[in-house]
DOMAR-693262 format. One record per residue (C-alpha): residue number from 1; residue in one letter; y, x, z. Coordinates in steps of 0.05 Angstrom, whole numbers. Layout:
<lumkols>
k->NUM, r->A, north->Y, east->X, up->Z
...
</lumkols>
This chain:
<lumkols>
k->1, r->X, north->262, east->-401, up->97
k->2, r->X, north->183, east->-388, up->122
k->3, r->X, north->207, east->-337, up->169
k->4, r->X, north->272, east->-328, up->219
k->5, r->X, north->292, east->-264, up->176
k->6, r->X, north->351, east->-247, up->225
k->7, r->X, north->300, east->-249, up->284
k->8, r->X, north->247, east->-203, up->230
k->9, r->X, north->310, east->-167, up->211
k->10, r->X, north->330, east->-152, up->287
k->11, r->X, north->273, east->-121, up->295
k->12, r->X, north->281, east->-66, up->245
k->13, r->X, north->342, east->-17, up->284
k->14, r->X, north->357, east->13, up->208
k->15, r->X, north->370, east->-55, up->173
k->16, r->X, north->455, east->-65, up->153
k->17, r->X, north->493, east->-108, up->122
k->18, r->X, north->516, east->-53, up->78
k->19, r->X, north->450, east->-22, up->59
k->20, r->X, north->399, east->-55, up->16
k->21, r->X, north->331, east->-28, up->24
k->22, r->X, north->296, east->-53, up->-45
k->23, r->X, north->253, east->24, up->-41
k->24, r->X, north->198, east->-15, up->-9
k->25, r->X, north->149, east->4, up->-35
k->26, r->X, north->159, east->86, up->-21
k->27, r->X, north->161, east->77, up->31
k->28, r->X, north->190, east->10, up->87
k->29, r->X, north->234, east->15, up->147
k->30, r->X, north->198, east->34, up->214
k->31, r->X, north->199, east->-28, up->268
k->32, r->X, north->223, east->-31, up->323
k->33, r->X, north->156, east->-36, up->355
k->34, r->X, north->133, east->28, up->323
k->35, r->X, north->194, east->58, up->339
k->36, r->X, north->181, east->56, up->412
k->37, r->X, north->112, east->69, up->412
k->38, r->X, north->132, east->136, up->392
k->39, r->X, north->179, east->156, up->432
k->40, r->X, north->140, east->125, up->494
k->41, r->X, north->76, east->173, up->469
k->42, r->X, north->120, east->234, up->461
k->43, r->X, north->158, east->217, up->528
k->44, r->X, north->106, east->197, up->572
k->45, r->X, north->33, east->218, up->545
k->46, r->X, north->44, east->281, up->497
k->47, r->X, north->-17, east->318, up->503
k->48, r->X, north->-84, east->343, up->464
k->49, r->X, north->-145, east->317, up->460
k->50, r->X, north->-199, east->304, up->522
k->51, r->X, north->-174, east->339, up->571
k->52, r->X, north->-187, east->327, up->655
k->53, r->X, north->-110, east->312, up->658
k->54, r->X, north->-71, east->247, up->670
k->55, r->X, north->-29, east->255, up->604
k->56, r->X, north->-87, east->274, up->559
k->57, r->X, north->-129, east->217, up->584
k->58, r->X, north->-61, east->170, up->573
k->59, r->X, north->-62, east->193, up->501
k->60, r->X, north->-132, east->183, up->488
k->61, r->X, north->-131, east->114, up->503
k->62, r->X, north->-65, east->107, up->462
k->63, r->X, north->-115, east->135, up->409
k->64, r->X, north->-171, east->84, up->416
k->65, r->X, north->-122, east->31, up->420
k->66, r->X, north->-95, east->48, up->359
k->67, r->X, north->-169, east->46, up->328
k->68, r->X, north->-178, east->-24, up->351
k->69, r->X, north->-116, east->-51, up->323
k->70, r->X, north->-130, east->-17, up->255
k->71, r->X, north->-203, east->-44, up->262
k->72, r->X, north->-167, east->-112, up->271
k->73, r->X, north->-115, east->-100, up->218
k->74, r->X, north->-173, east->-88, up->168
k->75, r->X, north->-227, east->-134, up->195
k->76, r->X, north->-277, east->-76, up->201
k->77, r->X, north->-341, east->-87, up->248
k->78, r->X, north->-318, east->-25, up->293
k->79, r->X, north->-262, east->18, up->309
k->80, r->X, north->-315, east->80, up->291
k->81, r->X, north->-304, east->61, up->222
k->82, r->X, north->-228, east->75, up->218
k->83, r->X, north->-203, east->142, up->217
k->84, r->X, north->-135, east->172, up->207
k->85, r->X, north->-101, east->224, up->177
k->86, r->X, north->-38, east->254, up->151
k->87, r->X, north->-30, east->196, up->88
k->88, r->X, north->-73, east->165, up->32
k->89, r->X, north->-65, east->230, up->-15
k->90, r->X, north->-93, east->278, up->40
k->91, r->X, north->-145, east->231, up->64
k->92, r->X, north->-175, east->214, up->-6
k->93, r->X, north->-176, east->291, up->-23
k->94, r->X, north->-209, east->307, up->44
k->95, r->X, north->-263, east->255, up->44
k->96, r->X, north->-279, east->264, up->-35
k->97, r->X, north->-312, east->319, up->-24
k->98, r->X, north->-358, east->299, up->18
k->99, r->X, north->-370, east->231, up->-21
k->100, r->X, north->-390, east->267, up->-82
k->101, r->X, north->-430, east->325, up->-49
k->102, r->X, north->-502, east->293, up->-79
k->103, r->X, north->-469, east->270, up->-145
k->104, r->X, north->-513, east->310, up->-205
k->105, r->X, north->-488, east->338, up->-267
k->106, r->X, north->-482, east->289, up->-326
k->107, r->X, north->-460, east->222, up->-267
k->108, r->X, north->-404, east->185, up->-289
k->109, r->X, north->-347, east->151, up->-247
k->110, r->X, north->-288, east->100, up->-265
k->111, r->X, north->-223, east->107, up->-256
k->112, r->X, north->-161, east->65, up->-279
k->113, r->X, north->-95, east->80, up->-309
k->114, r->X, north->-66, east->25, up->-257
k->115, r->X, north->-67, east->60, up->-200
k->116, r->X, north->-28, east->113, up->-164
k->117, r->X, north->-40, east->182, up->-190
k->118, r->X, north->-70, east->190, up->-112
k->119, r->X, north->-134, east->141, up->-127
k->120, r->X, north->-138, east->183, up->-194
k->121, r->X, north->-130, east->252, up->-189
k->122, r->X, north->-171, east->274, up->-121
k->123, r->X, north->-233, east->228, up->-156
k->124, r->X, north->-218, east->270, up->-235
k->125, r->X, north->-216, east->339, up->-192
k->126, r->X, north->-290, east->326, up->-157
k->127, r->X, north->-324, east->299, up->-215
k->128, r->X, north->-293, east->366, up->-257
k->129, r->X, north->-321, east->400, up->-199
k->130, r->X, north->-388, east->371, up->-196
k->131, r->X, north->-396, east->369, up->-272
k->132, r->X, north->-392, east->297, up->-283
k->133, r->X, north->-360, east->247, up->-329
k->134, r->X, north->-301, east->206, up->-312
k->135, r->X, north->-288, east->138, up->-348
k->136, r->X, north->-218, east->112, up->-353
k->137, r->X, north->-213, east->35, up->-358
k->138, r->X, north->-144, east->12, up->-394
k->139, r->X, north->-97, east->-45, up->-363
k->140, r->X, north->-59, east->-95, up->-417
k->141, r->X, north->2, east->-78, up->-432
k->142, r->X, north->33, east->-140, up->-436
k->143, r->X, north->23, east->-163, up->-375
k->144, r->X, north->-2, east->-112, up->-334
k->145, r->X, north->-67, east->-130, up->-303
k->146, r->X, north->-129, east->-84, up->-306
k->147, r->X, north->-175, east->-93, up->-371
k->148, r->X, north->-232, east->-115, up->-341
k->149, r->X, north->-275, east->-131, up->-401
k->150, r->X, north->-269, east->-59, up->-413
k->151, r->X, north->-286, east->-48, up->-333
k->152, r->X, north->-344, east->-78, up->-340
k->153, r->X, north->-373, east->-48, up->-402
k->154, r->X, north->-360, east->23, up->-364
k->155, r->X, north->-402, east->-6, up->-308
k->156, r->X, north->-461, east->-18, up->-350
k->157, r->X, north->-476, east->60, up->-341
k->158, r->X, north->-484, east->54, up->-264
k->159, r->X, north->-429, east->94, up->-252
k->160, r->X, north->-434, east->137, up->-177
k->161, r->X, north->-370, east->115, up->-151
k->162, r->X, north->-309, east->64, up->-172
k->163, r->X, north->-238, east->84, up->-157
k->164, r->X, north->-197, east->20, up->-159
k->165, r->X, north->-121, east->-4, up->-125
k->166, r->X, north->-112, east->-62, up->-93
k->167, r->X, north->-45, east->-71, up->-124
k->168, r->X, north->-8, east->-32, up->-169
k->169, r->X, north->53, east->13, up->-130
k->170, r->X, north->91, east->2, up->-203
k->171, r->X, north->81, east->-68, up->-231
k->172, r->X, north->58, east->-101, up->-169
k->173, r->X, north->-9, east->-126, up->-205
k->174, r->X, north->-54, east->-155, up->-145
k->175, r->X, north->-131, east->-128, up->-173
k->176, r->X, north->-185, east->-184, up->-158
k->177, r->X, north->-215, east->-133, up->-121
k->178, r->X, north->-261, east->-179, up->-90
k->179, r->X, north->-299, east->-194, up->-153
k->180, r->X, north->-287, east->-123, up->-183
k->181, r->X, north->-323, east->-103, up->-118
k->182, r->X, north->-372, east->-154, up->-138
k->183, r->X, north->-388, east->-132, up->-203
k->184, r->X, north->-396, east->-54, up->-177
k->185, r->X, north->-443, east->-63, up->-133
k->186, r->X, north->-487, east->-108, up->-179
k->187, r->X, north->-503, east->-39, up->-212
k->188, r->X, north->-505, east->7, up->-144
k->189, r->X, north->-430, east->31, up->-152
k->190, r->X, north->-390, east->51, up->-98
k->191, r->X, north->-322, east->21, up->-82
k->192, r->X, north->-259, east->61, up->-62
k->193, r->X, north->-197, east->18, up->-54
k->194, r->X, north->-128, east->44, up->-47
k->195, r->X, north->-96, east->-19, up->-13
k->196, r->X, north->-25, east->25, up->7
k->197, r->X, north->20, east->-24, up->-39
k->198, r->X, north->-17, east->-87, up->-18
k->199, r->X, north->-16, east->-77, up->54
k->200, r->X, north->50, east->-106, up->73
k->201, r->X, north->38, east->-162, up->36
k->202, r->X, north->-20, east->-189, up->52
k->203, r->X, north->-83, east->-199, up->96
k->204, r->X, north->-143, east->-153, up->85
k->205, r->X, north->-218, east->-155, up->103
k->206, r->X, north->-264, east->-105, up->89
k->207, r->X, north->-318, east->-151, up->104
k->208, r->X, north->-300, east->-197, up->54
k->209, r->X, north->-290, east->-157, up->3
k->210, r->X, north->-355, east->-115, up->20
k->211, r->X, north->-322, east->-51, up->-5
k->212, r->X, north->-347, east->21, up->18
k->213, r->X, north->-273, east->49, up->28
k->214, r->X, north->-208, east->28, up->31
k->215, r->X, north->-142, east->60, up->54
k->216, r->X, north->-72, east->46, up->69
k->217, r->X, north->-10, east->93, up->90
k->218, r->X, north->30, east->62, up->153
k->219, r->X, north->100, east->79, up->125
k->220, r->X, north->88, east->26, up->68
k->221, r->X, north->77, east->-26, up->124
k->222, r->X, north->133, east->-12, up->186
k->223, r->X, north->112, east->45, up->219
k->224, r->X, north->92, east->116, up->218
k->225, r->X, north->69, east->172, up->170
k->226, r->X, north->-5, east->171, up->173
k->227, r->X, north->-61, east->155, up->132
k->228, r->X, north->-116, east->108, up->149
k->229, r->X, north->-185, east->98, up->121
k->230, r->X, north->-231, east->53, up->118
k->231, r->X, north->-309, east->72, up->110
k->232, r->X, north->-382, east->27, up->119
k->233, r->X, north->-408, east->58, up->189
k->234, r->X, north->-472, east->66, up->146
k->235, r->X, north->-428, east->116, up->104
k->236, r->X, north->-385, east->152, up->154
k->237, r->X, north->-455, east->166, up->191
k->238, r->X, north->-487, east->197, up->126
k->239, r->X, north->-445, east->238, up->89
k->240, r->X, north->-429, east->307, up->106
k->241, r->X, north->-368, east->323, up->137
k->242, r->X, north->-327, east->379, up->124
k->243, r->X, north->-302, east->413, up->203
k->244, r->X, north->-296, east->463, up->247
k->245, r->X, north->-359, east->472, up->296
k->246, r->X, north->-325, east->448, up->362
k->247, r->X, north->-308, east->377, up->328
k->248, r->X, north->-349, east->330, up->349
k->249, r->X, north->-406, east->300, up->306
k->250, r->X, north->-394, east->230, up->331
k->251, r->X, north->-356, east->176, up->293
k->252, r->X, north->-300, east->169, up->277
k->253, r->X, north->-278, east->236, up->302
k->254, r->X, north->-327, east->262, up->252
k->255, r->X, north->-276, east->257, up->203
k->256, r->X, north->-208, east->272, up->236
k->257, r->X, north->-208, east->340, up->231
k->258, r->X, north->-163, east->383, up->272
k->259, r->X, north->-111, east->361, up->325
k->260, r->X, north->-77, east->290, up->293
k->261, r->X, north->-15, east->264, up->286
k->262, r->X, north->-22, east->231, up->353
k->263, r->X, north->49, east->210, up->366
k->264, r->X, north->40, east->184, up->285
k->265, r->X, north->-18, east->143, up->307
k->266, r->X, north->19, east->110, up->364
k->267, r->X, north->70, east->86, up->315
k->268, r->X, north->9, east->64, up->275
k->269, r->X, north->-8, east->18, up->334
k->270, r->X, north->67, east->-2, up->341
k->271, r->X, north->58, east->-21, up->270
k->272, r->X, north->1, east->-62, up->286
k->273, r->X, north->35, east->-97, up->348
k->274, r->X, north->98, east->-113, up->302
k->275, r->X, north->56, east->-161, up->250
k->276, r->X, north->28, east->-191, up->318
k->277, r->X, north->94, east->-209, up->340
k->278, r->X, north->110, east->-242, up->270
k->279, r->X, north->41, east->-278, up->277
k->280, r->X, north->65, east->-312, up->347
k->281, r->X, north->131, east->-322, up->327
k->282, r->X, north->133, east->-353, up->258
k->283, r->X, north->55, east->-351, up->231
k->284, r->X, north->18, east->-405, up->276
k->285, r->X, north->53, east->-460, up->226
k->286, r->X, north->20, east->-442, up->169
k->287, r->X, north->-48, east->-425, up->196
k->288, r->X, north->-76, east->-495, up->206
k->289, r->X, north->-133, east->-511, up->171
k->290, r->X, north->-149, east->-438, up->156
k->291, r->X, north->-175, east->-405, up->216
k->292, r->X, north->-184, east->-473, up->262
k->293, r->X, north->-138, east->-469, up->317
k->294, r->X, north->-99, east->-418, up->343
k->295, r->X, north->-121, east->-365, up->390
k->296, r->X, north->-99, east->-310, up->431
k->297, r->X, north->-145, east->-264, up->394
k->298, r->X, north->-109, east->-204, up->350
k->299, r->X, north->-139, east->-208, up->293
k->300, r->X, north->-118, east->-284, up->288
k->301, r->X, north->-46, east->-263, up->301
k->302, r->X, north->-52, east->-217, up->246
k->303, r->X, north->-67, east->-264, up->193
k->304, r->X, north->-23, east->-314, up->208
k->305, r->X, north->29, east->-265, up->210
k->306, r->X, north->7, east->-247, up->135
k->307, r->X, north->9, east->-323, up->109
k->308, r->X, north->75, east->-323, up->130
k->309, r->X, north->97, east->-264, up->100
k->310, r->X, north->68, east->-284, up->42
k->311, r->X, north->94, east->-358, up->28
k->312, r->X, north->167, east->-318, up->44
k->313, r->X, north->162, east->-269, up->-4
k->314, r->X, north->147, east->-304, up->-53
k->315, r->X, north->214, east->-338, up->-57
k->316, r->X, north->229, east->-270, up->-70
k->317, r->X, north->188, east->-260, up->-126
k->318, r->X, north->211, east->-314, up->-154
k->319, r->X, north->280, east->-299, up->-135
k->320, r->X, north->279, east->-225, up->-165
k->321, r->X, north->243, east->-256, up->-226
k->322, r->X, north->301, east->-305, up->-241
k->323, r->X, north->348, east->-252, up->-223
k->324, r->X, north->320, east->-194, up->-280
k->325, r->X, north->308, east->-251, up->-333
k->326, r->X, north->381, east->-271, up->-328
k->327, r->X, north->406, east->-199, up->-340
k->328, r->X, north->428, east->-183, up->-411
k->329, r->X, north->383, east->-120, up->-442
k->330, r->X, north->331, east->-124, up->-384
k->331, r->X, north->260, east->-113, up->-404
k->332, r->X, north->203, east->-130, up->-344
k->333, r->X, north->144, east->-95, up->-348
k->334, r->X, north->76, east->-127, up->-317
k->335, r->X, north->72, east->-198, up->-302
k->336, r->X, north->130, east->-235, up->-311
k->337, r->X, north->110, east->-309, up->-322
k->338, r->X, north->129, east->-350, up->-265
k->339, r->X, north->70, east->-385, up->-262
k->340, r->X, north->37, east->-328, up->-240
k->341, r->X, north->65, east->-303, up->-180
k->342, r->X, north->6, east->-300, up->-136
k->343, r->X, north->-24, east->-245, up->-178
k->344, r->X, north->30, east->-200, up->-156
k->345, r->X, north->65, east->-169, up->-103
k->346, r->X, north->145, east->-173, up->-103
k->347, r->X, north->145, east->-104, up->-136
k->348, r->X, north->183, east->-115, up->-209
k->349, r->X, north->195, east->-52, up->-244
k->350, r->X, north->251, east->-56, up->-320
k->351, r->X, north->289, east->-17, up->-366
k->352, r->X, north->357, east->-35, up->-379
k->353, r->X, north->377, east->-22, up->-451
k->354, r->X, north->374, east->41, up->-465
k->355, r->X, north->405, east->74, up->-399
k->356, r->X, north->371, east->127, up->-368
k->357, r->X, north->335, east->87, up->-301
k->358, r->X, north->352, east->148, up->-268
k->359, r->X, north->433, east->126, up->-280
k->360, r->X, north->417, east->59, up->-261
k->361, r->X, north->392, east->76, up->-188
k->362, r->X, north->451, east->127, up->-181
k->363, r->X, north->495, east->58, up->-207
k->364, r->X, north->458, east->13, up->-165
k->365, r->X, north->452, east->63, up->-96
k->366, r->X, north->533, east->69, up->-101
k->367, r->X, north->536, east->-7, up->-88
k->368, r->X, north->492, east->-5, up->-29
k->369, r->X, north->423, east->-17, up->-68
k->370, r->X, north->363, east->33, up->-56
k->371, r->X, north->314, east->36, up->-111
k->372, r->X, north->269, east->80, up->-147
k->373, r->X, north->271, east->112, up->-212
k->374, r->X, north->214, east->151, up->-252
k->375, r->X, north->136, east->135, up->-250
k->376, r->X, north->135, east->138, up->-169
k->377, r->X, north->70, east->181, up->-183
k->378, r->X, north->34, east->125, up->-221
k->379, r->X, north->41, east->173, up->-277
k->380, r->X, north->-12, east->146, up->-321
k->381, r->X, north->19, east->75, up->-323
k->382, r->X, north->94, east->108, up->-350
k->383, r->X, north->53, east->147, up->-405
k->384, r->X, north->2, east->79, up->-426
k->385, r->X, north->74, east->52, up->-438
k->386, r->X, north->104, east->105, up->-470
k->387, r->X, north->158, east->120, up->-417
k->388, r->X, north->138, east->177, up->-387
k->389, r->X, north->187, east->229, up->-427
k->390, r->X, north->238, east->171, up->-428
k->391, r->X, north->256, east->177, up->-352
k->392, r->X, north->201, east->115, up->-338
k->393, r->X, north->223, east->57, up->-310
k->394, r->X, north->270, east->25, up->-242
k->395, r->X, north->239, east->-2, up->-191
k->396, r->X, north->250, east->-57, up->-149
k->397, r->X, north->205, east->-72, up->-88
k->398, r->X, north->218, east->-131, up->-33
k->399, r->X, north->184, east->-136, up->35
k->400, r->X, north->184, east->-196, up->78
k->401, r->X, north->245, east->-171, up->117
k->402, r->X, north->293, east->-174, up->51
k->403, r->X, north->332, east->-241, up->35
k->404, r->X, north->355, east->-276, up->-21
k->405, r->X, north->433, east->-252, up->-12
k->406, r->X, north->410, east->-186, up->-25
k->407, r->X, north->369, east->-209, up->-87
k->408, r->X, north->429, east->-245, up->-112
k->409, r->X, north->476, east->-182, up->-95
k->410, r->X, north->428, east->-146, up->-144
k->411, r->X, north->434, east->-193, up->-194
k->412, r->X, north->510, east->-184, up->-194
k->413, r->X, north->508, east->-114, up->-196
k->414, r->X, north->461, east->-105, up->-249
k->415, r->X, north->490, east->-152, up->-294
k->416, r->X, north->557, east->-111, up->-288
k->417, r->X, north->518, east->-58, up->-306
k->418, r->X, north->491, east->-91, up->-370
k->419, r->X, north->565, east->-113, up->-392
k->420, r->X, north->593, east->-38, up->-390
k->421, r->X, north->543, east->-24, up->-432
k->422, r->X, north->555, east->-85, up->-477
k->423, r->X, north->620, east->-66, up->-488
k->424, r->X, north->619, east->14, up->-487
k->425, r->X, north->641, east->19, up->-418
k->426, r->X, north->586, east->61, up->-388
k->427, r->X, north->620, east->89, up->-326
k->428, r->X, north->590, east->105, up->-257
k->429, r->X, north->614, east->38, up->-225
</lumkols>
């Protein structure tokens, strides 16, 4: 194993022996870091914003804590360029308007049928709003990754803006959103990444991937309900934000409108102080040669903490791959060649037979297995495939705290599950 999973799993107070948590990707388990954080806020620092009082000035600096781990977590330039809110879906609506306040009648933007309905929708809704044209760009359906010859034809009209996921929340596809990025900007598009399914997999860096926005939820990565996002300084200082008068004009508070979740946040920086913890503890071994040598620095923690996440899970990807291929009736959709596992996160999503996936779940939760049924609101990816009216798909999503017993107690199960069908036995088992 790349990682002690019963110390990673001992840190996570919901993990048993008799529940399997494969609903990753709706949503993980909080940490026990995160955990604390926010009963420790709510206990010992539970007040509003800038007052002359110990406990609001306690909170405050809870607050720009929290900023500066994100900042880390993201590799921006300055905690000013994070800001939080309630989740992705709010966040994206909120700030949309205000990204497309100059756009003109008769602009275009691109949007793709890969991502979750939330990096869709909120972008379709301004541009009906502002009167201009939205281009959808197609992913393959045979192996799931984003059709980027057609993405780059619909960039040839200088689109305003570029709505793109990092990976997909249904068949796991990792974008090259560094080159999509790329390819944007090379005709004055902006970028707006929606990196909630990629975030507990893997390291991210804004600065990198020279993107204008990106966002991430905290309950798809150990810790709270909140939303964070991601915006250029230059960008966050320009546009127009949408407040009350009082709120301050500054950044980043610019953009959080309102009183925030602030015991959320503090589980946000819980979060945050969890992946440092698996950065000392199991990452420093499989930094060499990437970052030099190690240091006490955060955002060094951080990454480490991601390669090792990484190298485990994918001996889960692999695993789960093995495991569907070997069940009679089982259809993958999105990438399934094994040769190809670093294009994907350990999200695998099948039909089995002709059962409803809806039935399977119900099958699969009575044995101790969470998973998700349906299109998990990535709605235009169940109707591209034609399973939209046909219940969609199941889904199956690991995270770096799941082990390969529970992958092989899948496999059992669902091949039972294939035989009663075989042989006209379909019975809630």
């Amino acid at each position: 194993m790349t990682l002690d999973v019963s110390a990673v799993r001992n840190q996570f107070p919901s993990l048993s022996h008799e529940k399997v948590f494969f609903d990753n990707p709706g949503g993980t388990q909080i940490a026990r870091q995160s955990l604390e954080r926010v009963n420790r806020y709510l206990l010992e620092s539970n007040a509003n914003h800038q007052g002359a009082f110990a406990t609001s000035m306690a909170s405050d600096a809870i607050l720009d804590e929290a900023h500066r781990a994100m900042a880390d977590f993201y590799n921006a330039t300055s905690p000013d360029e994070i800001v939080f809110g309630n989740n992705m879906t709010t966040l994206t609506l909120h700030i949309s308007r205000s990204i497309s306040r100059d756009w003109q009648a008769g602009d275009e933007i691109v949007v793709t049928r890969l991502d979750h309905d939330a990096n869709a929708t909120p972008w379709v809704l301004t541009a009906q709003d502002r009167g201009c044209k939205v281009t959808w760009v197609d992913f393959n359906l045979e192996d799931g990754t984003l059709n980027l010859n057609q993405l780059e034809k619909a960039l040839e009209r200088k689109p305003r803006l570029l709505a793109v996921g990092y990976a997909s929340n249904s068949l796991g596809t990792i974008n090259p959103v560094a080159k999509i990025t790329k390819m944007a900007h090379a005709v004055g598009t902006q970028v707006y990444i929606d990196a909630v399914q990629y975030a507990p997999h893997g390291s991210i860096d804004v600065q990198q991937l020279d993107c204008d926005f990106l966002i991430s939820s905290a309950y798809k990565f150990f810790g709270t309900h909140a939303g964070i996002l991601y915006g250029k300084h230059a960008h966050l200082e320009r546009l127009f934000a949408y407040k009350v008068r009082p709120a301050t004009n500054q950044l980043p508070g610019k953009w959080e409108t309102g009183t925030q979740n602030h015991e959320g946040i503090a589980g946000v920086l819980g979060a945050i102080e969890y992946f440092e913890w698996v950065g000392k503890e199991s990452g420093g071994k499989h930094s060499e040669g990437v970052l030099g040598p190690a240091t006490q620095d955060r955002r060094t923690h951080l990454h480490q903490a991601m390669l090792a996440i990484h190298a485990h899970e994918l001996e889960l990807s692999r695993a789960l791959l093995d495991a569907l291929q070997s069940v009679p009736g089982l259809t993958i959709y999105g990438l399934a060649d094994i040769r190809r596992l670093e294009e994907r996160v350990p999200t695998f999503s099948f039909r089995l037979n002709d059962l409803p996936p809806r039935r399977i779940a119900e099958k699969l939760a009575r044995q101790g297995l969470f998973v998700w049924d349906g299109n998990y609101y990535a709605l235009n990816v169940t109707e591209q495939l034609g399973l939209e009216n046909k219940g969609g798909m199941v889904r199956v999503g690991a995270v770096h705290y799941n082990t390969l017993q529970e992958v092989e107690r899948l496999k059992s199960v669902l091949i039972k599950i294939s035989k009663e069908k075989i042989y006209g036995n379909d019975t809630a088992s």
